[in-house]
C-alpha positions as CSV (number, residue, x, y, z in Angstrom):
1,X,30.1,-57.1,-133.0
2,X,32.4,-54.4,-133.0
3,X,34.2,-53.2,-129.6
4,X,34.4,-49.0,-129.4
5,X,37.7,-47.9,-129.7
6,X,37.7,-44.7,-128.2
7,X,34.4,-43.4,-127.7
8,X,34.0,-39.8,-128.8
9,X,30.8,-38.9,-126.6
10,X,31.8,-39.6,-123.2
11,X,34.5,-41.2,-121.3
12,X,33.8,-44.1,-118.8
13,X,35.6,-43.9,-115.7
14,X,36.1,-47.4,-115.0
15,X,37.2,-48.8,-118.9
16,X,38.9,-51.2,-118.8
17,X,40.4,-50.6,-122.4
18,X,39.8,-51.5,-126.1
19,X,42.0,-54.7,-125.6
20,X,40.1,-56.2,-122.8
21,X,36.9,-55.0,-124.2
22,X,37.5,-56.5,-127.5
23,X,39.0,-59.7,-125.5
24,X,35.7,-60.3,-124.0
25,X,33.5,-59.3,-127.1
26,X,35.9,-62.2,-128.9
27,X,34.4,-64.6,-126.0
28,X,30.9,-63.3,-126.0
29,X,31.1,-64.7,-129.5
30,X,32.4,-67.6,-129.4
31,X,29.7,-69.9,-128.2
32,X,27.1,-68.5,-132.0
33,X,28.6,-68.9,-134.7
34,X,26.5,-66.0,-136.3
35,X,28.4,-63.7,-134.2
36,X,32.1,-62.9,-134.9
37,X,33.7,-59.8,-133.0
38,X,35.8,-56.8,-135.4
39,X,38.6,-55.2,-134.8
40,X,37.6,-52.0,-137.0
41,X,36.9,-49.7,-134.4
42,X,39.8,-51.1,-131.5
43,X,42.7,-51.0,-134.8
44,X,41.5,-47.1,-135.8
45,X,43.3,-44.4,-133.9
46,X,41.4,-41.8,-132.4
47,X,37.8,-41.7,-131.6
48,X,35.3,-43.9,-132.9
49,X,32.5,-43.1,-134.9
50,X,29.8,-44.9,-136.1
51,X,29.2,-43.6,-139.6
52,X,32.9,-44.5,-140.3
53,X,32.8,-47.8,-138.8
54,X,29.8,-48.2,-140.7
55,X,31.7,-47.1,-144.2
56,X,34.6,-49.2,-143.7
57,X,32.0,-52.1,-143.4
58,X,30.3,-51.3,-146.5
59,X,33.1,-51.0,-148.5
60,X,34.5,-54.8,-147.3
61,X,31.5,-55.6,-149.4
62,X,29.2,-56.0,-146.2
63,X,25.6,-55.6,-147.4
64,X,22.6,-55.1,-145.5
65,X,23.9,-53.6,-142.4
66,X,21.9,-53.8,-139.7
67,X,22.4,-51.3,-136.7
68,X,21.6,-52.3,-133.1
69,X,20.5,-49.6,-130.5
70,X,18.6,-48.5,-127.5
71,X,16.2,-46.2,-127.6
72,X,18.7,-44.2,-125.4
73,X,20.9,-43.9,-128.1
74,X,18.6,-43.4,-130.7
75,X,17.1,-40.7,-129.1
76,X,20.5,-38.3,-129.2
77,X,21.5,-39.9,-132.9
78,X,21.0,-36.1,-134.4
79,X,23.8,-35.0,-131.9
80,X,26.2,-38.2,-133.4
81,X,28.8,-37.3,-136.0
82,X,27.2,-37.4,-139.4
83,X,23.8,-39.3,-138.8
84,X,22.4,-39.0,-142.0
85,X,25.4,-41.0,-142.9
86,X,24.6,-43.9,-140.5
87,X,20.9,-44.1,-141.1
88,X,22.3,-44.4,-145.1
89,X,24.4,-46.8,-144.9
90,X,22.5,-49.3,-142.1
91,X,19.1,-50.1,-141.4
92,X,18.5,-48.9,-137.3
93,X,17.1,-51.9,-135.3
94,X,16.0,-50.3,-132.1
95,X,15.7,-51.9,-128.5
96,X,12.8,-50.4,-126.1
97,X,14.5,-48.4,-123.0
98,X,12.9,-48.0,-120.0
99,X,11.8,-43.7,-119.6
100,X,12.0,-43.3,-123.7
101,X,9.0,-43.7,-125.5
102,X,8.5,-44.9,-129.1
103,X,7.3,-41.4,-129.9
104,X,10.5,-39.3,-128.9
105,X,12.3,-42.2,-131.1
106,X,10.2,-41.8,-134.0
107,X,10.3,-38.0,-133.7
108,X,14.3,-38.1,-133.9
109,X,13.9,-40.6,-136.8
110,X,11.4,-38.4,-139.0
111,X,14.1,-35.5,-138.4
112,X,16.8,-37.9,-140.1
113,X,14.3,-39.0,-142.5
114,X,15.0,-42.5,-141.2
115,X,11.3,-43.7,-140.6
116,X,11.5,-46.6,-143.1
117,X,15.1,-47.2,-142.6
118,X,14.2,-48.8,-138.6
119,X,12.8,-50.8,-136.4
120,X,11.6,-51.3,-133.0
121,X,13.2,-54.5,-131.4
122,X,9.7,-56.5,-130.5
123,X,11.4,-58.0,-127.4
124,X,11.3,-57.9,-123.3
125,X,12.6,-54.5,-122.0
126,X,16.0,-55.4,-119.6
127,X,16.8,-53.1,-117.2
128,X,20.2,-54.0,-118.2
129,X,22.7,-51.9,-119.1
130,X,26.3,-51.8,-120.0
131,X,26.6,-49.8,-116.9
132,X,24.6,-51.4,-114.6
133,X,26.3,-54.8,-115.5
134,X,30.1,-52.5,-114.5
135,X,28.5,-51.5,-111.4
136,X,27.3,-55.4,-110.3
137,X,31.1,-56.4,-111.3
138,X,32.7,-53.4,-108.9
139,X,30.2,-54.5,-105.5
140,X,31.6,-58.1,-106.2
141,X,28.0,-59.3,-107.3
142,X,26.7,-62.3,-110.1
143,X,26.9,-61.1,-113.8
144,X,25.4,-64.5,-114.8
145,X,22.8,-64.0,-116.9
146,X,23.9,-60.2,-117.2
147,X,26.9,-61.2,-119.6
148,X,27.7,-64.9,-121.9
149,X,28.9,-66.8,-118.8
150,X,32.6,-66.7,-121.0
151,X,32.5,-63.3,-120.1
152,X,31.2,-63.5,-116.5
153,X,34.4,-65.5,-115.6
154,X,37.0,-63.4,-117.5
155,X,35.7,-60.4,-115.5
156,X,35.5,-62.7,-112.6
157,X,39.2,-63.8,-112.8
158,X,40.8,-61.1,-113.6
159,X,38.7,-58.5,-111.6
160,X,38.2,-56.3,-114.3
161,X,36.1,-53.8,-112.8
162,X,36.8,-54.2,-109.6
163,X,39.6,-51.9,-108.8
């Protein structure tokens, strides 16, 4: 799992920072050990982009990349820096978002020529998002099962969020 370092599309008002962001991706995988958390992104100065992230992976000898993304993301992927390069170098696994259909994914997919290079996530559609799970933090409100509960209570105690 790799933290952003600084994200290039947007900024989020209420970031609490790459170090506390990649402090509670470290503890969202500690409990699997499948799951380890990279630095790649938080270490690199400037923004973040995928396709680089994605390069740096490959060439550490990681094979058979496998991207993870909403629907919401995949949708805008053509406005991303270098997409072709992404859908190259990793295969897209995509998770179903409320308001986009498979259809307006696809369509963005055949324009990258990435058709057979993804995948729709066959899972429950959350109306979670990274957002959403900020917002619950700020009112003061549960993140169990929102977050890994090692996470809840490192935003808990330290009130991340909630200034």
């Amino acid at each position: 799992m790799v933290p952003t370092g600084q994200a290039p599309h947007k900024r989020i008002l209420d970031d609490p920072g790459a170090e506390l962001r990649l402090a509670m991706t470290r503890l969202a995988t500690t409990e699997d050990e499948r799951f380890v958390a990279s630095t790649l992104e938080v270490d690199r100065d400037g923004p973040s982009y995928t396709y680089e992230t994605l390069e740096q992976l490959a060439e550490q000898g990681d094979e058979g990349l496998v991207f993870v993304m909403g629907a919401d993301a995949a949708v805008v992927l053509e406005s991303w820096r270098n997409p072709e390069r992404v859908v190259e170098l990793a295969r897209l696994a995509i998770a179903r978002r409320a308001g986009i259909s498979e259809a307006e994914v696809a369509s963005v997919l055949r324009s990258l020529g990435a058709e057979e290079r993804c995948e729709m996530l066959e899972m429950p559609e959350f109306g979670i998002s990274s957002s959403a799970a900020r917002a619950r933090a700020k009112a003061g409100r549960p993140l169990r099962y929102v977050v890994p509960e090692p996470v809840a209570r490192f935003i808990e105690e330290r009130g991340i969020y909630s200034r």
